[in-house]
C-alpha positions as CSV (number, residue, x, y, z in Angstrom):
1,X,11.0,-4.0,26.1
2,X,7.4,-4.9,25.4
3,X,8.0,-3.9,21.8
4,X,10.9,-6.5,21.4
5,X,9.1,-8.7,23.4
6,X,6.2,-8.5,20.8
7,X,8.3,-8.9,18.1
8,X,9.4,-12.0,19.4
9,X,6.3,-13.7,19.4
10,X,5.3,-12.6,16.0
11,X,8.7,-14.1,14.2
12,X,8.0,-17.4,16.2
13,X,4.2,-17.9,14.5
14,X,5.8,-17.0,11.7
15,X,8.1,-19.1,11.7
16,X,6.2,-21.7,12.7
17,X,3.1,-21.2,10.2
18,X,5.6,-21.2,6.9
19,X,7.3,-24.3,8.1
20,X,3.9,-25.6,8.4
21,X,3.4,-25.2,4.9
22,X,6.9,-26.0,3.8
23,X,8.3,-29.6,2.7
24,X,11.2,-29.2,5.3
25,X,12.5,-33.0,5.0
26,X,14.6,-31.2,1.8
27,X,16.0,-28.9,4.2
28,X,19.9,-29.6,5.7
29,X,18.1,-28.6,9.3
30,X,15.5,-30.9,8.8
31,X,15.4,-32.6,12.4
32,X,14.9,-28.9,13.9
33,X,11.8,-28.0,12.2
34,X,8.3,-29.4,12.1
35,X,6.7,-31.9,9.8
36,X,5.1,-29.8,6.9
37,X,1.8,-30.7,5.3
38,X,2.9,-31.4,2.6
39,X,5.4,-34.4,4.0
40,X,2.3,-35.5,5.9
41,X,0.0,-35.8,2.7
42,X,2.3,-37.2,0.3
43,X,1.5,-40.0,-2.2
44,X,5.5,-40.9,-2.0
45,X,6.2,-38.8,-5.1
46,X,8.3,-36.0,-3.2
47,X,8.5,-37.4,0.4
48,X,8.9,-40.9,0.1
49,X,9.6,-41.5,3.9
50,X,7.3,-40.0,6.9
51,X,8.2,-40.3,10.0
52,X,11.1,-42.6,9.5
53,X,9.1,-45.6,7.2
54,X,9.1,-45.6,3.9
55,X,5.9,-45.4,1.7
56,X,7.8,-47.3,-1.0
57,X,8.2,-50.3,1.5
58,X,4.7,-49.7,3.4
59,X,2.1,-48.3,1.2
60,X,-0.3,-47.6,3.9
61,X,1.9,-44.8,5.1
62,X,0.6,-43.2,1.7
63,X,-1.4,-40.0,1.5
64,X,-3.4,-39.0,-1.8
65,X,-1.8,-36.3,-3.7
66,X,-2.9,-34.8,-7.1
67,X,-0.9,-32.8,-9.1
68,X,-1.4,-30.2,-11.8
69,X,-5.3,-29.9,-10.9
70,X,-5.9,-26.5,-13.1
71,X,-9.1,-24.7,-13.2
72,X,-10.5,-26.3,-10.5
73,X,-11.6,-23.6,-7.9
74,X,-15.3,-24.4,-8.4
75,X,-18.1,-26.2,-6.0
76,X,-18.6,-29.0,-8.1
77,X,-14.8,-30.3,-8.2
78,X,-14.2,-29.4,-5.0
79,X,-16.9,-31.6,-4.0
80,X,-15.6,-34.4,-5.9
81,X,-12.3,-33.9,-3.9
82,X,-14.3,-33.7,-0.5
83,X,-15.9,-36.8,-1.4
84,X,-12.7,-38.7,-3.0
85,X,-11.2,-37.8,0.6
86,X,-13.6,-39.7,2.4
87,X,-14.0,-42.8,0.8
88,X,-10.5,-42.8,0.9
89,X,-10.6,-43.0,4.2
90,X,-13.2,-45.0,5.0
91,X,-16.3,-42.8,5.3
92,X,-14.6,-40.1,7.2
93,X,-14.8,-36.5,5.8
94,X,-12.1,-34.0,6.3
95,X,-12.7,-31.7,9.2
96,X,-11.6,-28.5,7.4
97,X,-9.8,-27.2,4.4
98,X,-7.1,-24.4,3.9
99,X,-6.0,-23.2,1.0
100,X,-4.0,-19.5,0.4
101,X,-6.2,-15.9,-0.2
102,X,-6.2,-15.8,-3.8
103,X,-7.5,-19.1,-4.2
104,X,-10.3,-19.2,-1.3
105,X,-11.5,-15.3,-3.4
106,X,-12.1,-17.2,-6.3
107,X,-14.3,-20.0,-4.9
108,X,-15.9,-17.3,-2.7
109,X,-16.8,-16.1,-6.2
110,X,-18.6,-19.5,-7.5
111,X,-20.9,-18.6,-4.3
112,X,-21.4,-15.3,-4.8
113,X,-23.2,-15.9,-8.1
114,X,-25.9,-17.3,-6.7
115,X,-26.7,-15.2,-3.7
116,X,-30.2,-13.7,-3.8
117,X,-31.9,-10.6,-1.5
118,X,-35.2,-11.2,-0.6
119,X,-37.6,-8.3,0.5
120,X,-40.7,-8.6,1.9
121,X,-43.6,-5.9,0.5
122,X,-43.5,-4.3,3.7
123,X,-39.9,-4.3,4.6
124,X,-37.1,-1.3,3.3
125,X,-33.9,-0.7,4.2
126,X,-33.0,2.2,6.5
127,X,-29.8,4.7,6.9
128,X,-28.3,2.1,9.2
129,X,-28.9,-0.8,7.3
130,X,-26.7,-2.3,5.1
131,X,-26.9,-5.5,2.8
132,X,-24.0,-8.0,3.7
133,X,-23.0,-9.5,0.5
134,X,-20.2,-12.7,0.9
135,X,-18.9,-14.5,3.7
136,X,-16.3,-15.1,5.8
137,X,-16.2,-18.7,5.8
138,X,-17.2,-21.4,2.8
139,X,-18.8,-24.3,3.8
140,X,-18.8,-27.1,1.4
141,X,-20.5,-30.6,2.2
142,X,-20.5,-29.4,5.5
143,X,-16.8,-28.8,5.2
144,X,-15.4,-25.5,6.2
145,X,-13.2,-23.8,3.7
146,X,-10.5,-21.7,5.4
147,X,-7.9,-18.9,3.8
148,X,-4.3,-18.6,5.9
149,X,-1.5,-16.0,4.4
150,X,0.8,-18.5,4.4
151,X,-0.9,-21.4,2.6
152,X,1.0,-21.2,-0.8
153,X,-0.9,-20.3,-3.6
154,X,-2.0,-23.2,-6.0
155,X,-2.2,-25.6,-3.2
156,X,-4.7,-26.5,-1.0
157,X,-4.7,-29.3,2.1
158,X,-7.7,-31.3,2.8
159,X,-7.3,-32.3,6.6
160,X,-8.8,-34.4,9.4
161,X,-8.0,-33.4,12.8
162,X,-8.6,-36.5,14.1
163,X,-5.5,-38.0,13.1
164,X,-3.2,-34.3,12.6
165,X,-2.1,-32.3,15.6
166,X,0.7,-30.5,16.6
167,X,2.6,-31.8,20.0
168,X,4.2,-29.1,22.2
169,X,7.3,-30.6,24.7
170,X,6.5,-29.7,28.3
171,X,10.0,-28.6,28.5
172,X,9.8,-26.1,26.1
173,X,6.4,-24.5,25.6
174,X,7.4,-21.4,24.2
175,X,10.0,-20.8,26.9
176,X,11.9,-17.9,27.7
177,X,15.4,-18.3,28.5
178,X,16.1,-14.8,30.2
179,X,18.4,-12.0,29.4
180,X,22.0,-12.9,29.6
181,X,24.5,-9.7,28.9
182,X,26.2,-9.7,25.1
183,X,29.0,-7.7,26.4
184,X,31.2,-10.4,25.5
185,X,30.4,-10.1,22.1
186,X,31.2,-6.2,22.3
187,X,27.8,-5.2,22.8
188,X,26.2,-2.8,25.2
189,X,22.8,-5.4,25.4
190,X,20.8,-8.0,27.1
191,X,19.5,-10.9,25.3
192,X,17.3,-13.5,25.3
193,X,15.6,-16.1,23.0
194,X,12.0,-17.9,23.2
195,X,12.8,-22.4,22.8
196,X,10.0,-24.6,21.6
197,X,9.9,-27.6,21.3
198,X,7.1,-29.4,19.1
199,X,6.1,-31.5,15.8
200,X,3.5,-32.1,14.0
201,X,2.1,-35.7,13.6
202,X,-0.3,-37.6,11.0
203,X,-1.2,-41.3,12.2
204,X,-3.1,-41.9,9.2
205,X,-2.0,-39.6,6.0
206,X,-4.9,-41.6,4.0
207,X,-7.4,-38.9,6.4
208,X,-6.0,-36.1,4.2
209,X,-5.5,-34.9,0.5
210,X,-2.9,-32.2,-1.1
211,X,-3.6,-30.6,-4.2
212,X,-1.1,-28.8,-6.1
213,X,-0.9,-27.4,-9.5
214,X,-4.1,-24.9,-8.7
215,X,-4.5,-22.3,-11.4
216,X,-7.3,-19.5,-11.6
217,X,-6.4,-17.4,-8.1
218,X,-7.7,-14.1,-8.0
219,X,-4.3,-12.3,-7.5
């Protein structure tokens, strides 16, 4: 039971995380699944209307998007996006941003060629010691550069919690339904499912940035 129960959970984050990154208005479902990013940073080009109004009529509603960026998994042109970002949006940087594995590896690797080991004349490394090359998180302009597994690789979302957050229903906050029998479906069981209710909301897509089109990723 515990097992299943488990289980359960892990399909509903997952669920949840690759809708996340998904652009689920193309979808025949669409009013059962979230908002993805990328229909929250949109320039218009694939999601024309967020949120019911339409970017065409109320260019405001627009996000920045750039397309087919390339090679451009460096410090220096990530900055530039970082700082494109927030004049964009009026002097506001981007909290954080998230891109997939292979892509965060590679900038990890623009940093990594300049890391340097100082020793003093008096200091050695012992049996227990060990030199901790890399890191675990980038930081950029003061701007934290995060990896998630289901971030799609060549695309990276530059995002400002501020105006992004997910809203969870009080009626359904993960809720379990309890078992009911399936012996009227001819089977010897108890089931149950797990309802939530949520979505995702930008109240100013300007805050953020989507780039696309990212080549260079380490695998």
């Amino acid at each position: 039971m515990k097992a299943r129960m488990a289980d359960a959970k892990t399909v509903a984050v997952q669920a949840i995380s690759t809708a996340l990154f998904t652009n689920n208005s193309l979808l025949p479902n669409a009013s059962q699944v979230i908002n993805g990013l990328q229909q929250s940073y949109d320039d218009g080009t694939n999601v024309n209307s967020y949120g019911g109004i339409s970017r065409t009529a109320s260019p405001f509603w627009k996000s920045t998007l750039i397309s087919g960026a390339g090679a451009v998994l460096t410090r220096s042109i990530q900055l530039s996006y970082l700082v494109q970002c927030t004049a964009l949006n009026g002097g506001e940087a981007p909290d954080f941003v998230v891109m997939s594995p292979s892509d965060w590896t590679t900038l990890m690797q623009d940093f990594l060629a300049l890391e340097r080991f100082n020793q003093t004349p008096q200091s050695r490394f012992g049996k227990d010691d060990s030199v901790n090359a890399g890191f675990r998180g980038l930081m950029l302009g003061d701007t934290p550069y995060f990896l998630d597994p289901f971030c799609p690789k060549g695309t990276e979302f530059l995002i400002n919690t501020k105006y992004f957050a997910a809203y969870v229903s009080e009626d359904a906050p993960f809720a379990f339904s309890g078992f009911f029998s399936a012996i009227p479906n001819l089977q010897v069981a108890n089931i149950g499912v797990v309802i939530i209710a949520m979505q995702t909301v930008c109240a100013k897509p300007i805050s953020g940035m989507q780039v696309t089109g990212i080549t260079g990723g380490a695998f």
